[in-house]
C-alpha positions as CSV (number, residue, x, y, z in Angstrom):
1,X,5.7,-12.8,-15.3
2,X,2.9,-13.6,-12.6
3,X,2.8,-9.9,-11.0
4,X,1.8,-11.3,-7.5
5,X,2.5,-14.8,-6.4
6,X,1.0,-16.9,-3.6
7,X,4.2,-16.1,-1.1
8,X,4.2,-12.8,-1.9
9,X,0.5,-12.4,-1.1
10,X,0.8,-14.6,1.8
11,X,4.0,-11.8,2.8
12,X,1.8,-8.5,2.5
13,X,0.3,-7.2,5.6
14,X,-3.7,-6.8,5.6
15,X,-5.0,-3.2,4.4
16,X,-5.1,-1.0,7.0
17,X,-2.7,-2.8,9.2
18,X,0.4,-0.4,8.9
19,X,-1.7,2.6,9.4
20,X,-0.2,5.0,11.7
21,X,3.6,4.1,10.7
22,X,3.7,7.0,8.4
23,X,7.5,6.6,6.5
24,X,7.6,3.7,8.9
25,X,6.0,1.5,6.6
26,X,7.7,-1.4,5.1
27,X,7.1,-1.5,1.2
28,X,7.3,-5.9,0.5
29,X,7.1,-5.5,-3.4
30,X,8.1,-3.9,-5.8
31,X,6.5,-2.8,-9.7
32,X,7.4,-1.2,-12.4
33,X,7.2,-0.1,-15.7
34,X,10.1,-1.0,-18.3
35,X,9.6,2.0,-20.8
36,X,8.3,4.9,-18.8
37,X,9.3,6.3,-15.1
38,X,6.2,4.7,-13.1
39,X,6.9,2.9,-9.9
40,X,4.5,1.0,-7.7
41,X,5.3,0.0,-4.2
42,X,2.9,-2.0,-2.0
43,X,2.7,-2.3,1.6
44,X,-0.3,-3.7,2.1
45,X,-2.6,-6.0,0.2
46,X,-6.4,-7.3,0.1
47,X,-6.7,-10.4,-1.8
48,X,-10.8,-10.2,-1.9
49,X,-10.7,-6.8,-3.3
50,X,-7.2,-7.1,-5.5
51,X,-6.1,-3.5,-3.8
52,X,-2.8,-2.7,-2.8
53,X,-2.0,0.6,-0.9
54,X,1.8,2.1,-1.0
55,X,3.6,4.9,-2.7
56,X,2.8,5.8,-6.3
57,X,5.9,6.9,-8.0
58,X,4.8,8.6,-11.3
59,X,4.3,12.0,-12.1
60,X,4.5,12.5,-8.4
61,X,5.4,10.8,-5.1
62,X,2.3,10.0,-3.2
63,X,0.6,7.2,-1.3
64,X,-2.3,6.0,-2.3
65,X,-4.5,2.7,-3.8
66,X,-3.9,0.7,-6.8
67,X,-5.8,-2.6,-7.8
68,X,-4.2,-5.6,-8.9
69,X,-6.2,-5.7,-12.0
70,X,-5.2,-2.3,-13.5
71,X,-1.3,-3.1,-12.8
72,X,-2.2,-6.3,-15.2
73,X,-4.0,-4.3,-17.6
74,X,-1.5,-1.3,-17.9
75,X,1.2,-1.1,-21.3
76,X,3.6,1.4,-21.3
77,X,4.5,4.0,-24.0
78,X,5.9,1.0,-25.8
79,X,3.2,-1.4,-25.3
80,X,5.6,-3.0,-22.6
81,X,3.4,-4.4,-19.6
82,X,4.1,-4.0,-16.2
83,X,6.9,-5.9,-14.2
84,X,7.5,-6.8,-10.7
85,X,11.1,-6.3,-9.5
86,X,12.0,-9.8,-8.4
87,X,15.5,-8.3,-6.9
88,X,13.4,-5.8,-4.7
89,X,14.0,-5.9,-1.2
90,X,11.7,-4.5,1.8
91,X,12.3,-1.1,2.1
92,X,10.7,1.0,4.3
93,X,9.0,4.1,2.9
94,X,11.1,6.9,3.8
95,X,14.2,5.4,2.0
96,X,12.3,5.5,-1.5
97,X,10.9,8.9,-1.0
């Protein structure tokens, strides 16, 4: 599975451009890991760069930066790559905290 397609890249706001919003902050997409606890969700997105910044769901909650090309690259405990949730639907920060 394509971890970010064209509509969703075209969907995700420009880095920087939610700053302020705090919990505010709508989180567009969704990823995952299928055989460990780690959860990625991105609010905002440079394609130039490949960097998403959202909240890092893993040992704990925090926001923070995470590049396209390591999400690709990453295999789980089981050698399981990541997945995007294609049944995820905008949420805004606070509600996944």
């Amino acid at each position: 599975m394509k971890l970010l397609t064209k509509e969703l890249e075209a969907k995700l706001p420009p880095l920087y451009s939610q700053d302020g919003k705090g919990d505010e902050a709508l989180a567009l997409v969704k990823f995952f890991t299928p055989d460990s606890s780690w959860t990625w969700y991105a609010t905002e997105y440079d394609p130039v760069e490949r960097v998403f910044f959202g909240l890092v769901d893993g040992l704990e909650k925090e926001l923070g930066y995470f590049r396209l090309d390591e999400l690709e690259s990453i295999k789980g405990p089981l050698g399981l790559s990541i997945e995007r949730d294609i049944y995820f639907e905008p949420t805004r920060l606070y509600e996944l905290r």
